[in-house]
Structure formats: C-alpha cells, structure tokens
N, C-alpha and C positions, 0 to 999 in steps of 0.2 A: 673294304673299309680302308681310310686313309690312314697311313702310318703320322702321326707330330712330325715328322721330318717333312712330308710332305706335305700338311695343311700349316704348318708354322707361320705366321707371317703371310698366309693369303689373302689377308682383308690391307694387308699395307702396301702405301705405294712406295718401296722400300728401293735401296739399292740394285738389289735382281730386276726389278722390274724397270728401274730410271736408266739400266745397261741396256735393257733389251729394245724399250719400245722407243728412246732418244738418242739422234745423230752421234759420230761422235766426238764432234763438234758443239754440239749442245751440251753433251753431258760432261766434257772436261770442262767447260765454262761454268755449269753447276755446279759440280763438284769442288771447284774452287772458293765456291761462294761458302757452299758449306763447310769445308775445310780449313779455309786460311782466309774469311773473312770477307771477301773481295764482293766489291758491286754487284748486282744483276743487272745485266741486259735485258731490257724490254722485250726484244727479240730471243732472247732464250725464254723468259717469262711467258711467252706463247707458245715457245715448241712446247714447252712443259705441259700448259693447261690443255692443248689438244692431249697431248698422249696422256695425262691424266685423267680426262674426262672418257675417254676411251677406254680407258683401264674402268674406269668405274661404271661404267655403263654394260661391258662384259659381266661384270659381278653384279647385275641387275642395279644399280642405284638409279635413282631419277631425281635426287637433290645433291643441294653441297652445301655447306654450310663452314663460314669462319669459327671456329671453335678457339676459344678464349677464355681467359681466367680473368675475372673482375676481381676487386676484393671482397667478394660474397663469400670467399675461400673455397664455394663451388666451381664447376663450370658455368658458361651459357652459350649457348646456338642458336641463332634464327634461320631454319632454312627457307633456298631461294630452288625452285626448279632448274632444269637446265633444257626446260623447253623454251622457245623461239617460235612466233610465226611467220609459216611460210604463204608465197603468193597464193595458192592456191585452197586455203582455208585451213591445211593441216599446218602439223608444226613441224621442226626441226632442232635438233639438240646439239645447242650453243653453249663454251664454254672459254674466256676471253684469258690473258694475261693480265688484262687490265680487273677482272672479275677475281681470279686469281691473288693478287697481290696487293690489293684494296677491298673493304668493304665498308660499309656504313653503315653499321646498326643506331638504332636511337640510344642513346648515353645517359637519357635523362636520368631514369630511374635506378640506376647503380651508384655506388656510394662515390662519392668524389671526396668530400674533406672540404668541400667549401671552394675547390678546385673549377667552379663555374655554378653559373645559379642554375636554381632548379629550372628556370623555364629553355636553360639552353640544353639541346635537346641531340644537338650533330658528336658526334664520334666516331671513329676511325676502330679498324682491326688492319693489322698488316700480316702481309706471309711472314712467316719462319720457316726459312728451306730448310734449316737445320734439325728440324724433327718431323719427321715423315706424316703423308697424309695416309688415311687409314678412313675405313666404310664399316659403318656401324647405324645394322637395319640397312635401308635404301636408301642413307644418306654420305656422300664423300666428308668427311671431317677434314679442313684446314688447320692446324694448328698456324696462331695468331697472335702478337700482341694486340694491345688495345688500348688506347691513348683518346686524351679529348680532341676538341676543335683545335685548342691551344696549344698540343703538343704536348701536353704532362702524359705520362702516363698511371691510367686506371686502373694496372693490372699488376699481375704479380711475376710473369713472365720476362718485362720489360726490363726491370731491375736486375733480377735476377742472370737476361745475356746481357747486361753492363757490367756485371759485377764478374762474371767469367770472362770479360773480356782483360776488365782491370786486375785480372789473376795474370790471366794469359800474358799481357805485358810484362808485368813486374817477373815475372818468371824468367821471358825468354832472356831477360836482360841478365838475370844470375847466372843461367845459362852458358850466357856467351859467355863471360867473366871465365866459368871452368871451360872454356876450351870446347863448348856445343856450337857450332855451328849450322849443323845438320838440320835440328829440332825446327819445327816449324810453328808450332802451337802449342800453350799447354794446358791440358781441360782439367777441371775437378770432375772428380765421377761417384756416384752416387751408390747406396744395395740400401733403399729403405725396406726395412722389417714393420710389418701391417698387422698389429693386434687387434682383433676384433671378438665379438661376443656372438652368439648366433643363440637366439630362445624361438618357439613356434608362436606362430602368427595369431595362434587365439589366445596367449596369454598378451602378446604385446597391443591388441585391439579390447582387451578388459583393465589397460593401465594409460587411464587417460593424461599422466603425466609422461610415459615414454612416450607417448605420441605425441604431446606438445613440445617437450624439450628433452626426448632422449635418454633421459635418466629418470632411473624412479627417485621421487621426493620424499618418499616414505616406505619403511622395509624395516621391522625388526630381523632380529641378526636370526638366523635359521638356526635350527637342535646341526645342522651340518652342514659347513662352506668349503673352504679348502685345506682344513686343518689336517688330514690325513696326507694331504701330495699326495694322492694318488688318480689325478686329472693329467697333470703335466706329463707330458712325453707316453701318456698311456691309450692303449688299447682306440682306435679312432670308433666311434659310434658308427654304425649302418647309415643312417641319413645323415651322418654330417659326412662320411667318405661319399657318399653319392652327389653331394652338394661342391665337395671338392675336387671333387671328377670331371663335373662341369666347367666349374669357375675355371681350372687349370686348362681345358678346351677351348675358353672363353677369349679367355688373357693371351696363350699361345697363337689364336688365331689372327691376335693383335700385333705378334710382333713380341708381348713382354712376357720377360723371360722367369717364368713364375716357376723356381727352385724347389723350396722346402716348405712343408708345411705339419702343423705340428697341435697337439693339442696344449693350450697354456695351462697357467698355475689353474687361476679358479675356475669351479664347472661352470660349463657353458663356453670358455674361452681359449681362442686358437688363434693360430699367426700361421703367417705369408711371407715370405721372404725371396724376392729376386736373386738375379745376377745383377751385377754393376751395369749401368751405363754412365753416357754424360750426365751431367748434372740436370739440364736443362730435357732432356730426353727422359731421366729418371722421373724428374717429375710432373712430365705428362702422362708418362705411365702411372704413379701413383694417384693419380688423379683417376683414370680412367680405371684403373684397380677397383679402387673405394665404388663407384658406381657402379662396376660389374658385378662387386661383391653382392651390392645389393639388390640388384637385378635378378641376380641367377639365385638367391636366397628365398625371392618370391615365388619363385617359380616351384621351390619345395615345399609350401608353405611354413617358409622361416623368414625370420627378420634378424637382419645381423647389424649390430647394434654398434658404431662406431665413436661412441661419446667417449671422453678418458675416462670418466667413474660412474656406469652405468647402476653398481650398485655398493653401498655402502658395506664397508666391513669386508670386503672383498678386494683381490688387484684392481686395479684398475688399467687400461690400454695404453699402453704407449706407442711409439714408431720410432725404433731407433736408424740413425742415419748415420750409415757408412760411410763417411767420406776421404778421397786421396786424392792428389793427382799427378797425373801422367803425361808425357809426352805424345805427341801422334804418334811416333813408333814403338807407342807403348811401355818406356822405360817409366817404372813407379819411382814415383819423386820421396816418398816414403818408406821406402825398400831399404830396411839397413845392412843389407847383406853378412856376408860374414862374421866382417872385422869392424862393426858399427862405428869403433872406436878411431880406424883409421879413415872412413869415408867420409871425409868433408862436406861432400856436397850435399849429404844427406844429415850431416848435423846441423849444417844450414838452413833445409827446409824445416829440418825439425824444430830448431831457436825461432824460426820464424813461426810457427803454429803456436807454439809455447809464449811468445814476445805475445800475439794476436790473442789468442785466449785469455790472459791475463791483461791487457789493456784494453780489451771492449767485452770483458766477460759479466755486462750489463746489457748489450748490443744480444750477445745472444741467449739473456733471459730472457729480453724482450722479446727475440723471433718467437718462442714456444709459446709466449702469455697468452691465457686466454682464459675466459670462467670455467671452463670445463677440465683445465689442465691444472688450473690454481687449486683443484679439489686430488688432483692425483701426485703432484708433485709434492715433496717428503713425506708421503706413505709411504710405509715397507715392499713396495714394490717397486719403487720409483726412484730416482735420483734426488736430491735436496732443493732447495731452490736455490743455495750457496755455489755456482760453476766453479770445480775445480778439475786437476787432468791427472789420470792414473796412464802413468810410464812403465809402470811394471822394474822389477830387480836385477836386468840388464842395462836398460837404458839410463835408469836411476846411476846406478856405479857410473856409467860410462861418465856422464854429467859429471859425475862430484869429481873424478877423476880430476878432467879439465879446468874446472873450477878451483881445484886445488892443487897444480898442475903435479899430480904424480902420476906415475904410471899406471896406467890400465891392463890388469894381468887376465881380463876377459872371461866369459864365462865358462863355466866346469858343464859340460855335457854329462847328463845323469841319465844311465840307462835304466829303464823299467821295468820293475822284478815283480811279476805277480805270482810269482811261487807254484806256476801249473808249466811243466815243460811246454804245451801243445800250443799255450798260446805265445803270439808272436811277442817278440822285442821289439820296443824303439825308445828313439831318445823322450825323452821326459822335452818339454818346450822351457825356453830359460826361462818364462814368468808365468806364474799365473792371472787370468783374468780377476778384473773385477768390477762385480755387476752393481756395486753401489755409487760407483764413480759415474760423473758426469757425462764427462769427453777422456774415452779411455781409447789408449795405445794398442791395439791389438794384432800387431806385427809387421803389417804393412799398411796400415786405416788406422782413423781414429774414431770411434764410435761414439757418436753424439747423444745419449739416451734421455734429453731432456724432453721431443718433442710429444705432443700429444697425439692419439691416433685418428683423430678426424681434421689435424691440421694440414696446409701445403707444408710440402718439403722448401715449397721455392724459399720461405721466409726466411727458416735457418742459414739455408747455403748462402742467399743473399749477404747475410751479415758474416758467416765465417769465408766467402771467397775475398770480401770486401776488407778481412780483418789481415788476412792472411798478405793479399796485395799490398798492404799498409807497411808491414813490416817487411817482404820483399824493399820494396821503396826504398824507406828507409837504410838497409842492407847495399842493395846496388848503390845508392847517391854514395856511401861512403866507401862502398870499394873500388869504384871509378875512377876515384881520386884518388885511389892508394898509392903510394911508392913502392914497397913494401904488401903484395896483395896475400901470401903466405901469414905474414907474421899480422897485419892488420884483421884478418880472417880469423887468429885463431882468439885474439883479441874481443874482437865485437863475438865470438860465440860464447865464451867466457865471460863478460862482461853480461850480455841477456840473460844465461843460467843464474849471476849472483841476482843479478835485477829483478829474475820475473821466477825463483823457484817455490817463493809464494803461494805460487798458480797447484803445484805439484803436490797430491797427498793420496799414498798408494791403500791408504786402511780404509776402516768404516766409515762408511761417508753417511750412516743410519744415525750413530752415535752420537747422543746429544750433545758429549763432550765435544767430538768434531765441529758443532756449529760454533760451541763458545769458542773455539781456540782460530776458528776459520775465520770469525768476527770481530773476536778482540784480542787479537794476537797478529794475523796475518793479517787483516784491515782486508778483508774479501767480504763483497757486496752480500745480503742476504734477502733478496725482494721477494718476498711470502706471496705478494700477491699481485696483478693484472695493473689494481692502479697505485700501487707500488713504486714497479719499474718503469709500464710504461711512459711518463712524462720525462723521465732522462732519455729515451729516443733521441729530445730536442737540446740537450746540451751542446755546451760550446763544440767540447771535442770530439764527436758523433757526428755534428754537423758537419765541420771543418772536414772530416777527414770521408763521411759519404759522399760528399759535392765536389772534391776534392779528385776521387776517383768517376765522376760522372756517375756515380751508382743512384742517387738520388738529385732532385733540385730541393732545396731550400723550400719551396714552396709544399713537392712532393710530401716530405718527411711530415712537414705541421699537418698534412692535409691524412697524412698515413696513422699518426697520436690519435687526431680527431676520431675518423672511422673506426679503430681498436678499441677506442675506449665507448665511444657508442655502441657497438657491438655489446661490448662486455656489459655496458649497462642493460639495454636491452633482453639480452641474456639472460639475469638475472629477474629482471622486473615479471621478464614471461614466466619465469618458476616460480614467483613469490605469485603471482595472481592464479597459476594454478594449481599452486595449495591452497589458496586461501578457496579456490572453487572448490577441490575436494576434501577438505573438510570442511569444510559449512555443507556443501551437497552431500558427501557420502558417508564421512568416517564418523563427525560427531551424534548425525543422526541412527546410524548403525548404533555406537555405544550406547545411545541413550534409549532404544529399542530392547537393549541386552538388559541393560542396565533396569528398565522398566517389569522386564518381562521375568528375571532373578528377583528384583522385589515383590510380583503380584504368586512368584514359588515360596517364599520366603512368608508372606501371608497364609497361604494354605498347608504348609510344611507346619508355620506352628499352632493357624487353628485343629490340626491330630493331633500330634504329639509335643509340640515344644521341644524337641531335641537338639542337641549340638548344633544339627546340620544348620539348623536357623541361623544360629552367631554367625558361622562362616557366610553363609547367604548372605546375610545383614552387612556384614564387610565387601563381599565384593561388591554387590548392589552402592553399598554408598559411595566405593573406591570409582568406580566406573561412571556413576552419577557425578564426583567430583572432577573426573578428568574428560568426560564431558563439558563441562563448563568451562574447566581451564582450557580447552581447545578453542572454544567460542571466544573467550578472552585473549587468547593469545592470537588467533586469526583477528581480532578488531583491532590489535598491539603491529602486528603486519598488514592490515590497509591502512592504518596510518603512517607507518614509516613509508608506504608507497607512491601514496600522496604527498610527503611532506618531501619530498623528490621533485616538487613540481618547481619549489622554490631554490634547489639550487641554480648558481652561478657558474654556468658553464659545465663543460662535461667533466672536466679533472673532477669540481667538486660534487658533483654529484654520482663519480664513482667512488670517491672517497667516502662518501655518505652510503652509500652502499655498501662496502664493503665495512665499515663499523656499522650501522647501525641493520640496514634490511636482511643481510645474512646472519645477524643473532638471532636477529627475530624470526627469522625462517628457522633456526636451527633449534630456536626454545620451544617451538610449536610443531617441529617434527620429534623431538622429545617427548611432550604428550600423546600424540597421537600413535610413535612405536610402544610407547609402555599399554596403551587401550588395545593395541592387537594384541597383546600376549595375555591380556584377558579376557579379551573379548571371545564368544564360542566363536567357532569358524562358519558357523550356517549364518550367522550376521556379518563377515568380513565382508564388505562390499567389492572385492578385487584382490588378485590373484597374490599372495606373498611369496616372500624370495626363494623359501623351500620347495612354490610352486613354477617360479620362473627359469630357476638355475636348472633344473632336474627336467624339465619338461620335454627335453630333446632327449628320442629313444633310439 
C-alpha cells in the first residue's frame, strides 16, 4: 500500500513531473512563464502538450478537457478525445500546442451580463500555466480562463490573475523603495477553511426543497440543536471519519493539501481546512474541494450540503479566507516580527490593508453577496454585514503609539500558569483572536470570515488584491517623489491610521450596540442584503479604481451587477415556487388530514363520555383546521408576489421587490406551516424534520 508521500499529487502534472519528462530548455522557458510572467513560446507550448499528453495517457486518460470557471460559480468541461485517425483505418493519439493553449467551447448558454447577444455563440478558454493540469477519471483537466469572441472576460479566473498581477506591481515598486532588489514577484496566498454539512441520502431524497434549492424551507426548531456544544471539536462519528478518509485520498491525490478537519458547532457540521497556496491555485483547489466533497459523499450514501443556511435555528457554513502575501522567496509581507513597532515595511503593508479595507469595504461585501449568505451573515455564527478589522492589543498599541507620536514600550510576554507542574510552559500570544470580526489580524494573515461556503474564493481576493494594489499606488506615487523618504514614510503611515481607524473595532461585532455605533458614529457601510450592496459595484469610485488596475473593463463590471443580481433573483423565485409547491401538495394537506381525523376522535370521544378530553380535541382540531387555511392563504399571498415580479423594471428593481415584499411573504407562510408541525401527529408529517435530518448520520 502506497504511503501520502508517495501517491500525493500523482494525478498532477506538477513541478516533479514538468522536471522530468521536459528539456531543459523547455522547462526554464516555462517556468518563467509561470514565475515571473513572461510570454510562451509556441514552441514550448508543444513540448509541453506532448510530454503532457503522455503523462496522461500512462495514467490511463483518453480525454482532456479545458476546465474553467464561468459565472455559474461552478465549474464547466467539455471533453475532446485525444484520438486522431490514422492511414490505415486505426487511430492515433494526438495532442497539439495549439490544442493546448486554445479551446473553443460554445459561450452561448453561460451568463454574460448582456456581454454579447444570445445568439452569438463562439468563446474562447486559454491555458494557465500557472496552476497545474491534473486527471480526474480518464480525463486530463486544463485549468483555463474563459473569455467571449470580444475579448471580455466570462470567468472568474481572469479577473482574479489581473488583480494578482495589479498587487504584484504595486508591491514590487514598495519594495524597491526599502532597498528589495532581489524580490521578483509578489503573490497573495490563500488557506480557504470549507464548512460543510453532511445528512444521509434518504433523508435529503424525502426533502423536496434540499433538493431544489439546498436548504430546507421549512423545519421547526428541534426539542435539540446545538445548544449543548457538544458537536464541535467532538468525538468524529464512524461514517463520517470513513467519509473523511476518503475525501483526504481524494484531494491528496490532487495535489491539495487538505490539513485539518474537524467536527463544527451544529450536528451534522464539519470543516476542511488546507495549507496556503497562491491565490489563484487556492482557488482552483477550492473549487475542485466542493465537488469532491460531494462526490466521495455519495459514495457513502451521504449528501453534504454546502448552502450557508442549510437549516434554520442552527450555524450556518461559512469559508473563511486566509489571506497574505509573500515574496517569491518566501518573505511574508505581513509578518510583524519581533519589534512590529520598529518594522516599517511591515507597517506599510499593514496601512495599506487597513487604507483598502476601509475605502472599498463595500467592494468586499459585494464579493460574499449572495441569497444564500444574506441568510447566514449576522447570525451568531457569522460575522455582521457591517466589514470592520480586528488588529488585536499589540498591533492596536503599536498604531495609537504612532498616531500619537509617543513611544512604544511593546508588549509584556505573559507566561502560562496552569497550576499542574507536568504540563508544559509557554508564552501566552499578545492578542487574542476574535471570531466575531469580519477581516481579523491573526499574526501573520488576515482572516476574511465573511464569505459564504458554496461561494468562489476568486470573488473576494479579486476585490481585496485589487483594494490592497490601490493603496500600494497611492503609497509608491508619493514616496517616489519623496525628498525626505524616512520622515515622508513615517508621515503617510500616521496620517492612514488617523484617516482610516474607523475601519478598526477589536470587541463584539454580535452586539446590536456595535451596529448602532459602527453606522451612526463611524459612518461604516451596513448592506443587510444581496440587492443592497450589490448596485454600488457600479459606483463612480469602484469603477475608476477596478479599470484603473486592468482588473475589470467598464463593460465587464455592468455586465458582472447584471448576472449577481439575476442569480439572486432567480434564487429566490425557485424557493418561493417550491414552497408554494410543498405546501399546497404536502403540508396543508397533511394538516388538514390530522386536523379531519382529531375532529371525527373528538365526535366519538363525546358520543361515550363527554369528557375533558373532548375540549382539548375540539381545540387542536380547530387550531390545525385554522392554520390550514392560513397556509392556503398565505401560499395565494406568495404566487402573487411572484407574479407581480413580472412587472418589475429591470433587475435592480425587481430584486429590490424581492427582497421587501417575496421574502416576508415566504417567511409569514413558513411561519404557519412550522407552528402545524409541532402539532401536527408525526404519522402525518409528509417529510423528514430537523430532529430527523440533523441526527441521522450514525
């Protein structure tokens, strides 16, 4: 049996294997590409595809396929063979440069934004040497951008190496300033943490709403959810450790480097968590994560459930994203080392994260927006919708210090006493975390916990490399021109701490006070919801400064609004019409069965005796006959807000219209129908409840 060290990364066509089977001559020419940017060679682009195709052909494959991210937020593939005929009637297995580093799938049917009409139908996928091809099943995977006829791009890829490129610049240029020379590139790098849910495949094939949209739409609150904590960090179940045995063989075989894994707060819920890569690598793996998840889930008969609020009253999933970044030789640009206080360069990158946070801390509610996250974000398990940054009680002093230029007498190392000789000593860390913050400081990363757990990672890092570059800019153009680069430096860092500490609030970020004071005191953005935020996308100074970096076009962005908000509407119309299906099909008619069946007990109860029990009978019977009706009422109150959707003006306003009027009216008729389960007997429940879903994994 193979040891991980040895099957790690066998299905990729990885570094090990680009040494062995290309010249090397080809491979320093590659490696450049990937490295530091530079052109391909046609002529390499073919060494490549032979020794790639050969590589893949030893591991049995007999397709390839450009693999690609549209804005469907999934993937897509169309595989091509890599048969050829030969003169003689058989074939031959052909595999080109030009095959390689071009593809053409049809474009039609993915979302554009109005980015080309529907009947134009050509699109383009291009290589990315920059994250490796990798064989899953019998097919070679290209990773691809993917872009129209016209050159926009369709994908979430494409932005996202524009926006590390427009880091990578603004970077090298601070760089030199202190004296780097050396440094050749500088990446953001990614550790997305993957919370997911896992319930067995017969409860999730008897709830015809996780099947349409993922989430149940109805679920009274269970006699027990996670009010004990005793889920998290506990005891891992038999088939869910046998499910994560897999998954971890799965992912490993891929190349990604799947660390820790862990049971969550609520039953049923558990997380993933990598090692760091690039940004752009993280989030091919996250992508390729989420589908293997649910691959190898089937295979157990489980379904794991990656919506943010898969069920009410409970946590719901997030993904939170690590992000730093780094030099090629590795120096963390984030790293405050010892003396944080005296390290300039690193309070530089810092002012700059802090400058960016605070001046598009709209940019990155919009990355997370989605209908699915606008139900999880300020729950108690979530971060607020308010983006602020917790620095923790090192970095805080350090700031006010300079801000107020007094001296910084640094922090007190506090060793830790737990009062048993046997256990070990060590220092206490100067801050403690904190899990209610948004974009929190966590020693050398900043931890982004807004996004949701069926989201791309591309979205967020798109706008925080893009935020981040912004304020580099800014930074270089005026130290360039410094006289005075010391005393001008310590100036503009002092100056961003009074400007933007705003941004900074280390306490509860739960607490309602928090919103009022974060809103009307600090004047910090609070977009509640999807069509909210999303239409400031298109603002002046959004615009100006994505186009500005090449991260977006003008057209891109309008066309990016569009698609979000159709999604979201979308989204929501399929939950509102599959409530309205199960309860008109299943829930009203169950109650009124009960409700039938308690009043024809309640007849023969008092043709014997006339007793007590009657009255109580007499009550439930009418209680359940009446919410009955109010179901049917409130389901006719929800197809017609669904219809009256037909007449809005555009997509703004008819998510706007959505979100006031079709989500009450979802929510006054999931009202009815949880208060009829908890009276209803359970031999009439038509479909499995949350005490049945949450528990069902043994």
């Amino acid at each position: 049996m193979k040891t991980v060290a040895e099957y790690f990364g066998s299905q990729v066509f990885d570094d090990r294997e680009m040494r062995s089977r290309l010249s090397a001559k080809v491979y320093a020419s590659l490696k450049k590409t990937i490295d530091e940017g530079a052109s391909l060679d046609a002529n390499v682009a073919n060494a490549v595809a032979e020794a790639m195709k050969e590589w893949a052909l030893s591991k049995g494959a007999t397709h390839f396929t450009h693999w690609f991210q549209p804005l469907t937020g999934i993937t897509a593939e169309k595989h091509d063979s890599f048969i050829s005929p030969s003169p003689d009637g058989g074939v031959i297995m052909e595999f080109s440069g030009k095959e390689l580093i071009k593809g053409e799938p049809d474009a039609s049917s993915f979302p554009s934004g109005g980015l080309r009409a529907t009947f134009e139908a050509r699109g383009y996928t291009a290589w990315d040497p920059t994250s490796y091809a990798f064989i899953k099943g019998k097919t070679l995977c290209i990773p691809t951008a993917f872009c129209s006829y016209g050159g926009h791009a369709l994908d979430k890829k494409t932005p996202l190496l524009r926006s590390m490129e427009a880091l990578n610049r603004q970077a090298l240029r601070i760089l030199r300033l202190f004296g780097n020379d050396t440094a050749k590139c500088v990446r953001s790098s990614v550790g997305p943490e993957q919370e997911y849910f896992l319930i067995t495949k017969e409860m999730y094939d008897a709830r015809p709403d996780l099947r349409s949209t993922g989430r149940t739409l109805f679920g009274a609150k269970p006699s027990k959810g996670q009010e004990m904590d005793d889920h998290y960090f506990g005891v891992i179940k038999p088939r869910v450790a046998a499910y994560m045995e897999e998954l971890n063989e799965e992912l490993w075989k891929l190349g990604i480097m799947a660390k820790t894994e862990h049971n969550e707060v609520a039953p049923a819920q558990h997380e993933l968590a990598p090692i760091y890569s690039t940004t752009n690598v993280a989030t091919d793996h996250n992508q390729l994560t989420m589908e293997i998840m649910q691959k190898v889930a089937a295979k157990h008969g489980l379904v794991c459930l990656l919506h943010e609020k898969p069920f009410a009253g409970v946590n719901g999933s997030g993904k939170h994203n690590n992000w730093s970044i780094a030099t090629d030789s590795g120096q963390n640009l984030l790293s405050p080392g010892d003396t944080p206080y005296e390290n300039a360069q690193f309070l530089l990158f810092l002012c700059a994260v802090i400058k960016a946070v605070d001046d598009y801390q709209d940019l990155l509610r919009i990355s997370v927006a989605t209908a699915g996250n606008d139900h999880r974000l300020g729950a108690n398990e979530a971060p607020p919708a308010v983006v602020s940054m917790f620095l923790g009680d090192e970095l805080n002093a350090v700031l006010e210090a300079i801000e107020t230029d007094k001296p910084y007498l640094g922090a007190e190392k506090t060793q830790m006493k737990l009062g048993v000789d046997v256990l070990p000593k060590f220092n206490r860390d100067t801050t403690d975390r904190n899990r209610t913050s948004p974009f929190a400081f966590t020693g050398n990363k900043f931890e982004f916990r807004m996004l949701g757990s069926s989201n791309s990672i591309a979205c967020a890092n798109i706008m925080l490399n893009s935020a981040v570059a912004e304020s580099l800019k800014i930074y270089a153009d005026r130290l360039e021109g410094a006289k005075d680069f010391e005393g001008e430096l310590h100036e503009m860092i002092k100056q961003t701490i009074k400007d933007h500490k705003r941004i900074i609030f280390n306490g509860n970020g739960y607490d309602d006070a928090w919103i009022k004071e974060a809103t009307e005191e600090r004047g910090l953005t609070n977009y509640r919801t999807t069509p909210d935020c999303m239409p400031h996308l298109l603002d002046k100074k959004n615009v100006d400064m994505l186009t500005s970096h090449g991260v977006f076009s003008v057209e891109e962005l309008n066309s990016r609004c569009e698609i979000m908000l159709e999604n979201y509407c979308k989204t929501v119309v399929i939950e509102a019409n599959t409530m309205v299906d199960m309860a008109k099909t299943m829930i009203a008619p169950a109650v009124f069965r009960c409700a039938a069946d308690v009043a024809r007990d309640v007849s023969a109860i008092g043709a014997v005796d006339g007793s007590a029990t009657c009255g109580v009978a007499k009550k439930l019977s009418s209680r359940l006959a009446s919410l009955a009706e109010t179901i049917y009422e409130r389901v006719d109150a929800l197809e017609a807000a669904v219809i009256d959707l037909h007449g809005a003006d555009g997509v703004i306003a008819e998510s706007a219209q959505i979100r006031d009027t079709v989500l009450t009216k979802m929510c006054e008729l999931r009202v009815a129908c949880d208060e009829a389960e908890t009276l209803t007997a359970r031999s009439y429940w038509p479909f499995p409840t949350y005490g049945d879903i949450l528990f069902s994994v043994k």
